[in-house]
C-alpha positions in Angstrom: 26.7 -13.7 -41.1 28.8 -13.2 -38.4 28.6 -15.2 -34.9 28.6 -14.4 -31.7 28.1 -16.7 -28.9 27.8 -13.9 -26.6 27.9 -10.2 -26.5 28.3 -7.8 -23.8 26.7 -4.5 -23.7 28.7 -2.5 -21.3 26.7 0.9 -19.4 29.1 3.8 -19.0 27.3 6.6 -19.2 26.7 7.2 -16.0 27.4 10.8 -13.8 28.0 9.4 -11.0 27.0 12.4 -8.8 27.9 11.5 -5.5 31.3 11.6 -6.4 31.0 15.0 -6.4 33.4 17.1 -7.8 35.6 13.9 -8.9 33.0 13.3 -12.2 32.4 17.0 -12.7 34.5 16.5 -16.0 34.8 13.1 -15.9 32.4 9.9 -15.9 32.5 7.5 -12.9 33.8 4.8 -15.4 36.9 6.6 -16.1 37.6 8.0 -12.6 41.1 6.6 -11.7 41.2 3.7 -9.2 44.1 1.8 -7.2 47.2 4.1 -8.5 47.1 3.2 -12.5 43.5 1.8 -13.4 40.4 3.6 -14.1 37.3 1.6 -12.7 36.1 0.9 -16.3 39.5 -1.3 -16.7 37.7 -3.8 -14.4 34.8 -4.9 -16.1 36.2 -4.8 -19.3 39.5 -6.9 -17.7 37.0 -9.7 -17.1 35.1 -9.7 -20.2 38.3 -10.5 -21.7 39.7 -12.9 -19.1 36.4 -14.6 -19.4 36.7 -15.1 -23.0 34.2 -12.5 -24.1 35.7 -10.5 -27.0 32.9 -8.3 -28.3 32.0 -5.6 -26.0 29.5 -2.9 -26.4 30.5 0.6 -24.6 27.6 3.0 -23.7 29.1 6.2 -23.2 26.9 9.3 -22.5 28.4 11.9 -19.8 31.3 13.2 -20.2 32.3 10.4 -22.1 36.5 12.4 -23.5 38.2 10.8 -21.3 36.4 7.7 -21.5 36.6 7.2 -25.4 41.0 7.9 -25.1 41.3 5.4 -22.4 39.5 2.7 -23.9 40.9 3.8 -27.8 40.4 0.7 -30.0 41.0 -1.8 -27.2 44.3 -2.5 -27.2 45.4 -3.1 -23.6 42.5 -5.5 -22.8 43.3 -7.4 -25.9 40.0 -6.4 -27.6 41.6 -5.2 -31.2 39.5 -7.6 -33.4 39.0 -7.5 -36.8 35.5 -8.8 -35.9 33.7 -8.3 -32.5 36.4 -6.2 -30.0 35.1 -3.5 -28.3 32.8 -0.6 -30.0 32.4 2.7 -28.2 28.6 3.5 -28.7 27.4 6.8 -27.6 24.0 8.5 -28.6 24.0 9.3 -31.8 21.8 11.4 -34.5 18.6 9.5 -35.8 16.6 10.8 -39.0 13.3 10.7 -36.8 13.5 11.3 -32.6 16.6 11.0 -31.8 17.2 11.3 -28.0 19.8 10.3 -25.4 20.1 7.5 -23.6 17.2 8.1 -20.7 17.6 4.5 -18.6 19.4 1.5 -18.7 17.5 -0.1 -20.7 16.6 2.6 -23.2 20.7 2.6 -23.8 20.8 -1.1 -24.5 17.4 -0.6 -26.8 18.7 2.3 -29.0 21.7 -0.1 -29.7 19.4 -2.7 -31.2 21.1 -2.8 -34.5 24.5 -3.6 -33.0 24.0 -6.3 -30.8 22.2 -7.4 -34.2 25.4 -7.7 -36.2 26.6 -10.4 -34.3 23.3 -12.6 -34.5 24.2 -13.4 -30.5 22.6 -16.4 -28.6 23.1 -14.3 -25.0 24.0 -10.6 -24.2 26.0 -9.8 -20.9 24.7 -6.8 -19.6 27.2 -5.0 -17.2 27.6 -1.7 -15.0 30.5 0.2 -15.9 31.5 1.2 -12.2 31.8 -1.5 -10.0 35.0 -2.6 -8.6 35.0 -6.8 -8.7 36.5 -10.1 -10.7 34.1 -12.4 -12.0 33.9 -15.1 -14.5 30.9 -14.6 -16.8 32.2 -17.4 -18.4 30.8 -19.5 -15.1 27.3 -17.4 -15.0 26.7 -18.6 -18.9 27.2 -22.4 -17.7 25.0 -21.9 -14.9 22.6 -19.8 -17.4 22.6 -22.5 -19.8 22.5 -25.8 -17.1 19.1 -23.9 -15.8 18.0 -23.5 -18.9 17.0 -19.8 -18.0 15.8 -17.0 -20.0 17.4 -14.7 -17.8 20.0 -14.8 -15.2 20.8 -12.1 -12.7 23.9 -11.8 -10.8 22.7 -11.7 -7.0 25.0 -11.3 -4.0 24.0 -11.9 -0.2 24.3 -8.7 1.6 23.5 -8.0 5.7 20.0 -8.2 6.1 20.2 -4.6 7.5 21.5 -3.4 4.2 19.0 -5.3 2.4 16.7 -2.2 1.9 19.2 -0.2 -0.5 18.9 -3.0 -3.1 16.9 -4.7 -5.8 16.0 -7.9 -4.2 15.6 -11.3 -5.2 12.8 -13.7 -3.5 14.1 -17.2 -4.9 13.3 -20.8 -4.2 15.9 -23.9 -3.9 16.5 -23.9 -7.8 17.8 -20.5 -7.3 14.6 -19.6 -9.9 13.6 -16.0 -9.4 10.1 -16.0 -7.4 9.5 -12.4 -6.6 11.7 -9.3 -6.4 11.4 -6.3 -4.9 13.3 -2.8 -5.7 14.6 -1.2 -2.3 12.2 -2.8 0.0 11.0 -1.6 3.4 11.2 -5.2 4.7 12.7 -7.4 2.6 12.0 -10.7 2.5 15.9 -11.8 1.6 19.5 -10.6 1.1 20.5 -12.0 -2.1 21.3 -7.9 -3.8 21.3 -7.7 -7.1 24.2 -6.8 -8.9 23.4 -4.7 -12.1 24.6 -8.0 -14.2 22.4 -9.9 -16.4 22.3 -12.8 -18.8 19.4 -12.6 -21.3 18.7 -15.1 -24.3 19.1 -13.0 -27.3 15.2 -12.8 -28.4 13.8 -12.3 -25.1 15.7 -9.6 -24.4 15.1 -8.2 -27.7 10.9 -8.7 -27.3 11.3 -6.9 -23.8 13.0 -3.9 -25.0 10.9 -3.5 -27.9 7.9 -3.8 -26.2 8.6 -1.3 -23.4 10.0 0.9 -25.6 8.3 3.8 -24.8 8.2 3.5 -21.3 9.8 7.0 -19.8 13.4 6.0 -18.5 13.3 2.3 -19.6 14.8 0.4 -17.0 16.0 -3.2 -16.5 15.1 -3.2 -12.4 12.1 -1.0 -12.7 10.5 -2.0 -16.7 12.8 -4.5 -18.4 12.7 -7.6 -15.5 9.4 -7.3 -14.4 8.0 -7.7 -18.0 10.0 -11.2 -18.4 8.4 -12.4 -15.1 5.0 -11.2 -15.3 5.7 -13.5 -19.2 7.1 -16.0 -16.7 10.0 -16.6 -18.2 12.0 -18.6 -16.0 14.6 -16.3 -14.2 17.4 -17.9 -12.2 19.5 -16.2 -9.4 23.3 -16.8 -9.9 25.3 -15.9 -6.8 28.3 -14.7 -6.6 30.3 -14.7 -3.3 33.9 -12.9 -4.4 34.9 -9.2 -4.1 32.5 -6.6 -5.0 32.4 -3.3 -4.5 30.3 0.0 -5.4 32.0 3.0 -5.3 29.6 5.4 -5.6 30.0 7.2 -2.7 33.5 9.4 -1.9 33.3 7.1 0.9 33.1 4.2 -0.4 35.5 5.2 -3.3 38.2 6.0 -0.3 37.3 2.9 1.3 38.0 0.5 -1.6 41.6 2.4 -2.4 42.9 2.0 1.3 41.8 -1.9 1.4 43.9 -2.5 -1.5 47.0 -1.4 0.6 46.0 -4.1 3.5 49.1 -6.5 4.2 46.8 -9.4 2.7 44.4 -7.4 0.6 41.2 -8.8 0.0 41.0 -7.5 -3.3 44.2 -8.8 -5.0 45.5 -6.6 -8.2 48.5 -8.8 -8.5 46.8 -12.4 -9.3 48.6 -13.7 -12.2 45.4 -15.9 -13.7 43.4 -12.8 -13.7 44.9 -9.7 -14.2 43.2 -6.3 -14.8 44.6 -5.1 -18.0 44.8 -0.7 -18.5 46.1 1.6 -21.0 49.2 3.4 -19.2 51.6 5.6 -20.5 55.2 5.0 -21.2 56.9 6.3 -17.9 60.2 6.2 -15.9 60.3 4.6 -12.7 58.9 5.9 -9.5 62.0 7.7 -7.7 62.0 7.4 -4.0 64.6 9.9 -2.4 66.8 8.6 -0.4 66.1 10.4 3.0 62.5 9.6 2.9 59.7 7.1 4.1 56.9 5.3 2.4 54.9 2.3 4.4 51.4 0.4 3.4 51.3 2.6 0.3 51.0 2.1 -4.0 53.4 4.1 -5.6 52.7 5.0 -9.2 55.0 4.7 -12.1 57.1 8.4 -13.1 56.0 9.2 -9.1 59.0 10.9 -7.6 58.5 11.2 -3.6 60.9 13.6 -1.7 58.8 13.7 1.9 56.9 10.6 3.9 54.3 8.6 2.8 51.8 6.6 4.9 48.8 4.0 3.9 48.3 6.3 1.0 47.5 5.0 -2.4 49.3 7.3 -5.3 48.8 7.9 -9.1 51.5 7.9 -12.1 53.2 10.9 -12.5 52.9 12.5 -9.0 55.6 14.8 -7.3 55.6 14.6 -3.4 57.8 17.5 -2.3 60.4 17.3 0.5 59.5 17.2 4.1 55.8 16.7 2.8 53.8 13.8 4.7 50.7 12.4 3.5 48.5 9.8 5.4 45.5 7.6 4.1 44.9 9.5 0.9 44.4 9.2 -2.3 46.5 11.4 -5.0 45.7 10.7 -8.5 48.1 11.1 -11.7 50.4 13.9 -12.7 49.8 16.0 -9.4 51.9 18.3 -7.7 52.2 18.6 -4.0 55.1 21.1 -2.8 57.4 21.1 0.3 56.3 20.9 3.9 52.7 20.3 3.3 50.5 17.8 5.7 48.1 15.9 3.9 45.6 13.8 6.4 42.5 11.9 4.6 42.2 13.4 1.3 41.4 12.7 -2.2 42.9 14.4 -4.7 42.1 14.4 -8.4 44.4 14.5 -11.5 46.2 17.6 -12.2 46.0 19.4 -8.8 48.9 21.9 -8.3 49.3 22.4 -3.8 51.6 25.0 -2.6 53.9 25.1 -0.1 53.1 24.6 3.3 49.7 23.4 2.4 47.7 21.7 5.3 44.6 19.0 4.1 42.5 17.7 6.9 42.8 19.8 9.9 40.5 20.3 12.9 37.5 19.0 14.3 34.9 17.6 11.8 31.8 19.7 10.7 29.0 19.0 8.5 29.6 20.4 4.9 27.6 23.7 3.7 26.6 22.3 0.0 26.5 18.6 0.3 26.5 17.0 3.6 25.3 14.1 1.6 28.1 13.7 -0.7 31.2 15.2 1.0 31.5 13.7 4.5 33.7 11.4 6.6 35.9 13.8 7.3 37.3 13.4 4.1 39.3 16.9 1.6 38.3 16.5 -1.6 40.1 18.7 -4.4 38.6 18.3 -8.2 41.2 18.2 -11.1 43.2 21.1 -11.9 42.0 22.8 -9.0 45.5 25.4 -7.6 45.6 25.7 -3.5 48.4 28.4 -2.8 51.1 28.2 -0.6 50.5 28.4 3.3 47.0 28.0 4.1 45.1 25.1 5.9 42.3 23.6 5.0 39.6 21.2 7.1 37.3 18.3 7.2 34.2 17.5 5.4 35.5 20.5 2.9 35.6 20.5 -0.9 37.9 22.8 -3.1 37.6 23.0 -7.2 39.0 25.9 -9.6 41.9 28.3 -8.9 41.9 29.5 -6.3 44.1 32.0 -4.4 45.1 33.5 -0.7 41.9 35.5 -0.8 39.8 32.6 -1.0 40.9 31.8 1.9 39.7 34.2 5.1 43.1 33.8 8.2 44.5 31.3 5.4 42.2 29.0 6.6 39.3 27.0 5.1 37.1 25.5 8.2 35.8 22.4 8.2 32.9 21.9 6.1 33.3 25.1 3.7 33.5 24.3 0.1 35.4 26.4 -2.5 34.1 26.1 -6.0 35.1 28.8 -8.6 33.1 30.5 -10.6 33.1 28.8 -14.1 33.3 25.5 -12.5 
C-alpha cells in the first residue's frame, strides 16, 4: 500500500463574493495576484517548499480557470507518479450525490482519496490566503505536543479580535476554549483556516457529523474533537499573512508588495512561489516614458507613465497614458491619453482612448456599498469602456459597454455598469 506521511487537502472552491465582479467567472483561488501569480500559487508554493508532495485540490465554483492553471502540477514540482497534486471537484455518486456544502463536508466527500495514501496527518488549507509558511515546522510542533489536532493561530489587535474564530489557550499552547466571532473575546490568537489532524481522528469526526447541514471545521468538525477532548494545541505563527477577501484588502496586499523593503518578499531565493506562466517576450518600456515603485509583467509593453502600480503579463499601456496605484491584470489594453487613478482592472479589459478611472469626489456605491468602496474603479474581465468618457469613485463597470452607457460621458461616482447577460 502506498505511504503517505502527510497529505494536504487543499479548499478552493470558494466564490469569494466580496470580490465582486473580480470572481464573477472566476474563483478567488485563481484570481491573479502580484503581476504573474494567482493566489492559489501560494499555498500550493509552500506545500511543496515544505516538502509536502501530495496535495488534494477542492474545486467547486467556477473551478475552468482553476483546473488550467494548476494542469498536472508541473510548475510547483508536483508531477508524481505517486502522490502530486489531484484536482477533486464534486463528482457523480450512485446514491445522493451533492456538492460540496461546508468545509468540512468537502474534505468528507473525499474520504476515499486521502484513503489511498493510508496518511498519518492531513494538512488542511484555505485556498486564498496570501502568506509563506512551513508546515513542515507546524508537524514537528504537532508531533512534540503530541496533539490530535493542531490549528494555525495568529495574534491579531484585540479590536479585531471579534471577526475571527478564537482560541482561549493555556501556557502549553493546548486549546482550552474557542469561540467563533466573539462579542468579547477573551484573546487575540485568530485562527487561520489551517489545521493538522491525526489521520483517524479526523476521519471519526467527519464521519460522525456527517450529516450535519454545511459541515464545518470552525462551527461542527473542532468542536466535536474538544467536547471528545482530544488534546488540541495552538501553533502560532507570527510571519506574513494576509486575507484578501475584500477589494480592499485585495488592493492593499498588491501595493505593499511594491514598498521599497516589502514586507512580503516575492523574490526570496530559499522560498520561492512557483506559477504556471506563459512563454513571453520581455516587457518593452518605451523610451520617452516613466515607471517608478511599480511590477511590470513579462510581454507588458508601456508607452505612457506608470506610478506605484502593480501590472499583469501581457498588458499594453498606450502613449501619454498615466496610471497611479492600480492594479491591471494580464493581456489588457489601455489606449492613449487615458488617466487611471486607484483602479483594479481584471484580465482582458479593452479602455479607449481618452479614458478617465477614478475622478471626483467619493460617493457611496448604488449596488454594493459593502463590496465596492474605498474609492476604488473596479472593471470585471472583458468588460469594453469606449473612448472619451470618465468614470468615478466607488463605481463598478462589467460587459460591453458603449457611449450611451454613459449619460454627459460620465459615470459618477458610485454608479455601477453591469450588462445585461453578465
Amino acid at each position: 500500500m502506498i505511504k503517505k506521511e502527510m497529505v494536504a487537502m487543499l479548499l478552493a472552491g470558494g466564490q469569494g463574493s466580496r470580490l465582486g465582479v473580480l470572481t464573477s467567472k472566476v474563483a478567488k483561488p485563481a484570481v491573479a495576484f502580484g503581476g504573474k501569480y494567482r493566489i492559489i500559487d501560494f499555498p500550493l508554493s509552500n506545500c511543496i517548499n515544505s516538502g509536502v508532495d501530495t496535495v488534494g485540490v477542492l474545486t467547486q465554483y467556477q473551478p475552468l480557470r482553476l483546473n488550467t492553471h494548476i494542469g498536472i502540477g508541473i510548475p510547483w514540482d508536483l508531477d508524481r507518479n505517486i502522490g502530486g497534486v489531484t484536482v477533486l471537484p464534486p463528482y457523480e455518486k450512485s446514491i445522493n450525490s451533492e456538492w460540496y456544502t461546508g468545509t468540512a463536508n468537502a474534505i468528507y466527500q473525499n474520504i476515499d482519496y486521502m484513503e489511498t495514501f493510508n496518511p498519518d496527518y492531513i494538512l488542511i488549507l484555505a485556498g486564498d490566503h496570501i502568506y509563506k509558511m512551513d508546515y513542515e515546522v507546524m508537524l514537528e510542533f504537532h508531533k512534540e505536543k503530541e496533539a490530535d489536532v493542531t490549528i494555525a493561530v495568529m495574534p491579531v489587535p484585540m479590536v479585531e479580535a471579534k471577526r475571527f474564530g478564537i482560541m482561549i489557550t493555556d501556557d502549553e499552547k493546548r486549546v482550552v476554549d474557542f469561540e467563533e466571532k466573539p462579542d468579547k473575546p477573551r484573546s487575540n490568537l485568530a485562527s487561520m483556516g489551517i489545521y493538522i489532524f491525526n489521520w483517524h481522528v479526523l476521519r471519526e469526526a467527519l464521519v460522525k457529523n456527517a450529516d450535519q447541514p454545511n459541515l464545518d471545521f470552525g462551527k461542527h468538525v473542532i468542536p466535536y474533537c474538544h467536547k471528545k477532548e482530544a488534546p488540541l494545541f495552538a501553533y502560532e505563527f507570527n510571519g506574513y499573512w494576509k486575507d484578501v477577501g475584500t477589494l480592499e484588502s485585495y488592493w492593499r496586499a498588491n501595493m505593499e508588495l511594491i514598498d521599497i523593503v516589502p514586507e512580503f518578499n516575492l523574490y526570496e531565493e530559499y522560498w520561492k512561489i512557483y506559477t504556471k506562466s506563459e512563454i513571453l517576450p520581455p516587457q518593452y518600456i518605451a523610451g520617452d516614458t516613466f515607471v517608478e515603485r511599480s511590477i511590470i509583467g513579462e510581454g507588458t509593453q508601456v508607452y505612457g507613465k506608470v506610478y506605484n502600480s502593480v501590472i499583469g503579463c501581457g498588458v499594453t499601456i498606450g502613449t501619454d497614458t498615466i496610471v497611479r496605484d492600480s492594479i491591471i491584470m494580464n493581456r489588457t489594453k489601455i489606449g492613449d491619453g487615458c488617466e487611471v487613478y486607484k483602479a483594479i482592472i481584471a484580465e482582458n479589459v479593452t479602455v479607449g482612448n481618452g479614458v478617465k478611472l477614478g475622478v471626483g469626489e467619493e460617493a457611496e456605491n448604488e449596488t454594493d456599498p459593502h463590496i465596492y468602496d474605498s474609492g476604488i474603479v473596479t472593471i470585471g474581465e472583458k468588460s469594453i469602456i469606449p473612448s472619451h468618457v470618465a468614470v468615478g469613485k466607488n463605481t463598478v463597470i462589467f460587459g460591453v459597454t458603449d457611449e450611451e452607457d454613459y449619460p454627459d460621458q460620465y459615470l459618477a461616482s458610485g454608479k455601477s455598469l453591469l450588462k445585461a447577460g453578465v
